[in-house]
C-alpha positions as CSV (number, residue, x, y, z in Angstrom):
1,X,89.2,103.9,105.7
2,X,91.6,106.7,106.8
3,X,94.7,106.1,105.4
4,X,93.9,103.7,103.3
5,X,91.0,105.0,100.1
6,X,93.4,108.1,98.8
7,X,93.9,108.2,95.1
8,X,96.2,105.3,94.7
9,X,94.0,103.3,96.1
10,X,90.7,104.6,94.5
11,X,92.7,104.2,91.5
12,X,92.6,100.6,91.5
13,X,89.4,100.3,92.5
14,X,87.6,102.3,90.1
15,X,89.7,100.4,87.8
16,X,88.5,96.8,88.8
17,X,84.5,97.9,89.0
18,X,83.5,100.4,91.9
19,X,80.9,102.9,90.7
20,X,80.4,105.5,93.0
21,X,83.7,106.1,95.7
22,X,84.6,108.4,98.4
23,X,87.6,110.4,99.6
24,X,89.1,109.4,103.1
25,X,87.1,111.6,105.9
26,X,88.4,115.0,106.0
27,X,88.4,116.6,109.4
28,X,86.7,120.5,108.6
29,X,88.9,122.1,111.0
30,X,91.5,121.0,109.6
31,X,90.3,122.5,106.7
32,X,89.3,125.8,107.7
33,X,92.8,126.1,109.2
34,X,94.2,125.1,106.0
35,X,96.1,121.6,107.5
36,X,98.1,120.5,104.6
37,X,97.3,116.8,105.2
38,X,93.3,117.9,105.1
39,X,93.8,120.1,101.9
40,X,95.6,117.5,100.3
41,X,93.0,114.9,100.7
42,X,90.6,117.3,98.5
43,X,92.8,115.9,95.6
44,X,90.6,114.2,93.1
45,X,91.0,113.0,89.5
46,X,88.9,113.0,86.2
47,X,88.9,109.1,85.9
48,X,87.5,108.6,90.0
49,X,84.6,110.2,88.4
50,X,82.0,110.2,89.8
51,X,83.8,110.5,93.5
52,X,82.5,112.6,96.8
53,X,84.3,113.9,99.2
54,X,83.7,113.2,103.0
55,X,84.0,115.5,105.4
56,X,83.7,115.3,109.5
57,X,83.3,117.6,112.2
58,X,80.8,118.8,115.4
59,X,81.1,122.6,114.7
60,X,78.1,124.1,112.4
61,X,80.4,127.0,111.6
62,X,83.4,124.5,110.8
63,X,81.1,122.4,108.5
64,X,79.9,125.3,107.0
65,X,83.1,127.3,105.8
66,X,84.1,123.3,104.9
67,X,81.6,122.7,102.8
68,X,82.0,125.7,100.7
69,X,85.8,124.8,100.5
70,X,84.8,121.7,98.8
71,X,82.4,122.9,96.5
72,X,85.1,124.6,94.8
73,X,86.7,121.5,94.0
74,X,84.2,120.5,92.1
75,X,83.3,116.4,93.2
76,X,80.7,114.7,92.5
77,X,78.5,115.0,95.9
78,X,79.6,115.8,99.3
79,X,79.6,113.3,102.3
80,X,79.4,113.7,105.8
81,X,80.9,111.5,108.1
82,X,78.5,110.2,111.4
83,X,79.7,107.0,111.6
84,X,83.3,106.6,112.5
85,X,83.3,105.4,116.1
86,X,87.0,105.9,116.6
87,X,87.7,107.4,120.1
88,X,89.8,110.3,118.7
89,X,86.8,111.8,116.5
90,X,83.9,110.7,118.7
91,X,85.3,112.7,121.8
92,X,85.3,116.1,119.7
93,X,81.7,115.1,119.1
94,X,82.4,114.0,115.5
95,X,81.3,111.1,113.7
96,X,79.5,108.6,115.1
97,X,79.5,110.7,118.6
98,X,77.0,112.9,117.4
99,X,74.5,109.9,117.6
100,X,74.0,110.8,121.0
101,X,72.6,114.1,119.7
102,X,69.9,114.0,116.9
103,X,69.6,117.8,117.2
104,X,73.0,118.5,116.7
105,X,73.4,116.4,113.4
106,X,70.7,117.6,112.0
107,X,71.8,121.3,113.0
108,X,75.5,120.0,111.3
109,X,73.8,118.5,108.2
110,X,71.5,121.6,107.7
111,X,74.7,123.8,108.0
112,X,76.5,122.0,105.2
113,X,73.5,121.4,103.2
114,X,72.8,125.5,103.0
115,X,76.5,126.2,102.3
116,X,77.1,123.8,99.1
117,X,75.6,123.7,95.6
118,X,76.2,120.1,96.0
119,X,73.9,116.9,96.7
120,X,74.9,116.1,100.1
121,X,74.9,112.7,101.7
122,X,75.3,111.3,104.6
123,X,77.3,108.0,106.2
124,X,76.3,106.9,110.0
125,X,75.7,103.8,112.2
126,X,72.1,102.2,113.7
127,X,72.8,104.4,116.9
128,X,75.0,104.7,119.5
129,X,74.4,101.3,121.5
130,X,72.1,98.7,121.4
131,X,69.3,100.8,123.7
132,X,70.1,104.0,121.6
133,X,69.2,102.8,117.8
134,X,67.4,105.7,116.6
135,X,68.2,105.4,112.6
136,X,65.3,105.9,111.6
137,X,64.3,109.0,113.9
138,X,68.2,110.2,112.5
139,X,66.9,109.3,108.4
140,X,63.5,111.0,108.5
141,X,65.0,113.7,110.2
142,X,68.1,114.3,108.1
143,X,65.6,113.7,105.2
144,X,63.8,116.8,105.8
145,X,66.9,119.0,106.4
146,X,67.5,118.1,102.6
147,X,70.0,115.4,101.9
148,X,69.5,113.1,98.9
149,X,71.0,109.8,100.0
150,X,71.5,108.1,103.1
151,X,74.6,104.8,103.9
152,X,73.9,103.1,107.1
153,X,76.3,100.8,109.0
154,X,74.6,98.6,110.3
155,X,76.4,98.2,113.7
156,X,76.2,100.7,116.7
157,X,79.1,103.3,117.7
158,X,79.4,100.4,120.8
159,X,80.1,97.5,118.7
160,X,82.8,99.2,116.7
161,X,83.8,96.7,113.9
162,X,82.8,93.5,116.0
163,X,80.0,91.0,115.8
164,X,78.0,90.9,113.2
165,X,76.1,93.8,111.5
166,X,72.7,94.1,111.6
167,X,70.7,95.0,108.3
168,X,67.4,94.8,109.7
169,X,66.9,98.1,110.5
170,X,68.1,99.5,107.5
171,X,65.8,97.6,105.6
172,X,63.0,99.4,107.9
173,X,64.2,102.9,107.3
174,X,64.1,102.1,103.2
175,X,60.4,100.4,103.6
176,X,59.3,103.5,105.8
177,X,56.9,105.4,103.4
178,X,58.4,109.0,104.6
179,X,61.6,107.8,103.0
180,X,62.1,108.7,99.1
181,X,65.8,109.3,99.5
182,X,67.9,106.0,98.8
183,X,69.1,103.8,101.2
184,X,72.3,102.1,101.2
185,X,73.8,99.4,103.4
186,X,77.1,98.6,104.7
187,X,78.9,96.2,106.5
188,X,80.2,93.1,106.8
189,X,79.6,92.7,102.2
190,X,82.9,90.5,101.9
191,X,81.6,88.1,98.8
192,X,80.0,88.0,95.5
193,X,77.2,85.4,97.3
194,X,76.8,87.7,100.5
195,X,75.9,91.2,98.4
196,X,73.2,89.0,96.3
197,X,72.1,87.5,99.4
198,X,71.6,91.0,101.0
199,X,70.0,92.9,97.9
200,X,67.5,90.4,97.7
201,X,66.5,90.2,101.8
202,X,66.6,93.9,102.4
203,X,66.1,95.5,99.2
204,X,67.9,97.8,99.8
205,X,69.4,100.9,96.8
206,X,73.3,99.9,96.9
207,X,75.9,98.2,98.7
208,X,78.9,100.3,100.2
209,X,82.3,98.2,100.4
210,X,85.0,99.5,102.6
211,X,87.4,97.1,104.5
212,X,86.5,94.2,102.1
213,X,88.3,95.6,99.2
214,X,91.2,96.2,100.6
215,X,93.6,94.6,99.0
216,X,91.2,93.3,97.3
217,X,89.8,95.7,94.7
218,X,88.3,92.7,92.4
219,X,85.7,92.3,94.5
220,X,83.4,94.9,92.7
221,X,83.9,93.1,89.4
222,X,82.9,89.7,91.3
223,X,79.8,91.2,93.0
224,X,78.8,92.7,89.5
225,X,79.3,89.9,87.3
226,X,77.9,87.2,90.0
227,X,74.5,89.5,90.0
228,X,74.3,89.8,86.1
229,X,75.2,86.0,85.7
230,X,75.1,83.6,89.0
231,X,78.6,83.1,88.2
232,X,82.0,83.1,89.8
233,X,84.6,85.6,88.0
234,X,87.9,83.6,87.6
235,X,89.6,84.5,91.2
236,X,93.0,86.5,90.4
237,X,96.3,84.9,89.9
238,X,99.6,85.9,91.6
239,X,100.5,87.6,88.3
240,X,97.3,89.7,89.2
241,X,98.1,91.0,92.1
242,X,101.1,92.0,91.5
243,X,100.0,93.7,88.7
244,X,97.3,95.5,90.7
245,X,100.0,96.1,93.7
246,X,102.4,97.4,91.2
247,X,100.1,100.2,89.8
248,X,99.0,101.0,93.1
249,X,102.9,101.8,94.2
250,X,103.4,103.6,91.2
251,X,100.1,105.8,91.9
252,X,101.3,106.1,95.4
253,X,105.0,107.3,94.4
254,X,103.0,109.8,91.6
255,X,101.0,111.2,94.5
256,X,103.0,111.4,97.5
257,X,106.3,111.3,96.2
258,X,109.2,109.2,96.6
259,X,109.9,108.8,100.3
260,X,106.1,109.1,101.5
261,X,104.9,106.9,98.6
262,X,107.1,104.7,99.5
263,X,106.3,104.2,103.4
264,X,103.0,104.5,103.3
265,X,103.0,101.9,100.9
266,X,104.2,99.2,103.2
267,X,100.6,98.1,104.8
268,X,99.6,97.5,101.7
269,X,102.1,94.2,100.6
270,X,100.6,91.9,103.4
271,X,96.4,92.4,102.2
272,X,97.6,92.0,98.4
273,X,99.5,89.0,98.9
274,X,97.3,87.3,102.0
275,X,97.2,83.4,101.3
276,X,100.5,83.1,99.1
277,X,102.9,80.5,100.3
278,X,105.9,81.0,102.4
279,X,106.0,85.2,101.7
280,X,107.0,86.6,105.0
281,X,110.4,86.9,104.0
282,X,109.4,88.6,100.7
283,X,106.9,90.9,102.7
284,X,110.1,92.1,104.9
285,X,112.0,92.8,101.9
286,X,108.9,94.6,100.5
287,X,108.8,96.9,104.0
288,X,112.3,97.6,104.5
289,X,114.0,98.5,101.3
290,X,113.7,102.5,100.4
291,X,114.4,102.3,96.9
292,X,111.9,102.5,94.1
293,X,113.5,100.3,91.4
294,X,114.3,97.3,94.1
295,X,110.6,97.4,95.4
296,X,109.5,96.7,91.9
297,X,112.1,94.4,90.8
298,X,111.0,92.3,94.2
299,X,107.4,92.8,93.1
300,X,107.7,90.9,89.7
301,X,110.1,88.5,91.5
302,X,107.0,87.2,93.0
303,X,105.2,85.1,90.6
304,X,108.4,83.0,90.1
305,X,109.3,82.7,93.4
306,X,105.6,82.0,95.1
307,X,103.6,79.8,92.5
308,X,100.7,78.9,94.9
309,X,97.6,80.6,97.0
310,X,96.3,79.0,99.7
C-alpha cells in the first residue's frame, strides 16, 4: 500500500467505515537519517484516530532509534512491517525477507518493542515459500518478545500477490493454545459475502483490507452492515464516487500541495471510476490537465456525461 494509504486516502476510508488503519510502511533508515519523504509519512490526524504507524527495516539499532521517533508522534500503536515481499525491501533484509530468519525478527521486534511506550504489532506472510511456512514458529515466538497483536497474509514471500491465499494456517496459529494475542487475517477480503464467509470458517479476531478498498473505500461499510444484517448496502452511484474522488483530491491538494497533490492523484481516477461507460477519454482529461479548478469542474462533469456502471 505504498503510495497509495497516506492521509487522503485514510481520509476516505475512515470516513466510509474502517476502524482501525495504518500509515504506509516507513523505511527506519530513512527515518533515522531524517528523509523528508519518511518524516512526512509520520503525519497523522485526530479524526484517523485510532491509526498506527508502520515501520520497516533489518537493522536492530535502525528500528530502535525509529521506534522512539514514532512514539513522539503519539499514534495509536506501532506496526512493523514483515510482509512486503517486494524485491527492493526484501534484498536489504526488510519485510518479508526476514522470514528466512526467525532469529533476526524476533531480535528486530524485541528492539522496537523495548524502545516504545507503544503496543507494538506486527504484519507478515505464512513464510517465505511453500517448504518454509513457519507462522506459527514466527507468532509464538514474536508472542513472547511482547507484541500484542499479530496480521497474517496468508500467502508466502514466493507467491507475491498471486494465487489464492491460504487462511488455513492462520486459523491454526489463533486455535494454538500458546496464543492469547489476537490474530488477524488478510488477503484476498474483496466482498461483503467473502469477509462473513471467512470470520465464520477461521474464527479468526479481524479482517485487514488493503488492495480491496482501493478505490473502493465503501467496502468497510458493506462488510459491516452485511454482518450486522445479511444484507446488501445500496452499491454507490456515479454521484458517489465522485463525491468520494472529489474529497480525496481535495485532501490530497491540502496535504501535498498543489503540484504534488495533483500528480500523485492521477492513479487514483481509473480505480474510482472502474466499470463506468465509455470514460477513457474523461480519465485522460482527468491525467493530463494541471489545474485544480478544471480537474474538479471535469469531476462533476461526470455524472451527466456517464449515466451507467457496468
Amino acid at each position: 500500500m505504498e503510495d497509495v494509504s497516506d492521509p487522503p486516502f485514510r481520509f476516505v476510508c475512515k470516513k466510509y467505515g474502517a476502524d482501525l488503519m495504518y500509515t504506509e510502511f516507513i523505511s527506519s533508515e530513512g527515518l533515522i537519517r531524517d528523509a523528508i519523504k519518511s518524516r512526512k509519512k509520520l503525519d497523522i490526524f485526530d479524526y484517523e484516530k485510532p491509526i498506527g504507524i508502520q515501520i520497516f527495516g533489518g537493522d536492530e539499532e535502525a528500528m530502535a532509534m525509529s521506534a522512539k521517533i514514532v512514539d513522539a508522534t503519539q499514534p495509536d500503536l506501532l506496526d512493523i512491517n514483515f510482509g512486503c515481499p517486494v524485491k527492493k525491501v526484501v534484498c536489504k533484509g526488510a519485510g518479508a525477507g526476514v522470514l528466512k530468519d526467525v532469529d533476526l525478527m524476533v531480535r528486530l521486534t524485541k528492539a522496537v518493542v523495548k524502545s516504545t511506550n507503544l503496543p507494538v504489532t506486527v504484519k507478515t506472510r505464512l513464510g517465505w515459500d511453500e517448504s518454509m511456512i513457519n507462522i506459527m514458529e514466527v507468532a509464538e515466538r514474536l508472542q513472547d518478545v511482547g507484541i500484542k497483536a499479530l496480521t497474517v497474509h496468508g500467502r508466502t514471500r514466493a507467491q507475491m500477490y498471486k494465487g489464492h491465499s491460504n487462511w488455513e494456517p492462520i486459523a491454526a496459529v489463533k486455535n494454538n493454545p500458546r496464543i492469547h494475542i489476537p490474530i488477524f487475517g488478510n488477503g484476498d477480503i474483496d466482498s461483503p459475502e467473502k469477509a462473513v464467509e471467512y470470520k465464520n470458517k477461521y474464527g479468526l479476531d479481524g479482517i485487514m483490507i488493503g488492495r480491496a478498498s482501493i478505490g473502493y473505500p465503501w467496502i468497510f461499510n458493506e462488510i459491516k452492515y452485511f454482518m450486522k444484517t445479511g444484507e446488501h448496502l445500496a452499491k454507490p452511484t456515479i454521484e458517489n464516487r465522485v463525491e468520494v474522488a472529489l474529497a480525496h483530491f481535495e485532501k490530497s491538494i491540502e496535504w501535498k500541495g498543489p503540484k504534488l497533490g495533483v500528480l500523485e492523484m492521477r492513479p487514483h481516477y481509473s480505480n474510482y471510476f472502474k466499470g463506468i461507460n465509455h470514460f477513457k477519454d474523461t480519465r485522460m482529461k482527468l491525467v493530463t490537465t494541471d489545474h485544480i479548478d478544471e480537474i474538479k469542474a471535469i469531476l462533476l462533469s461526470i455524472p451527466e456525461k456517464h449515466k451507467s456502471i457496468d
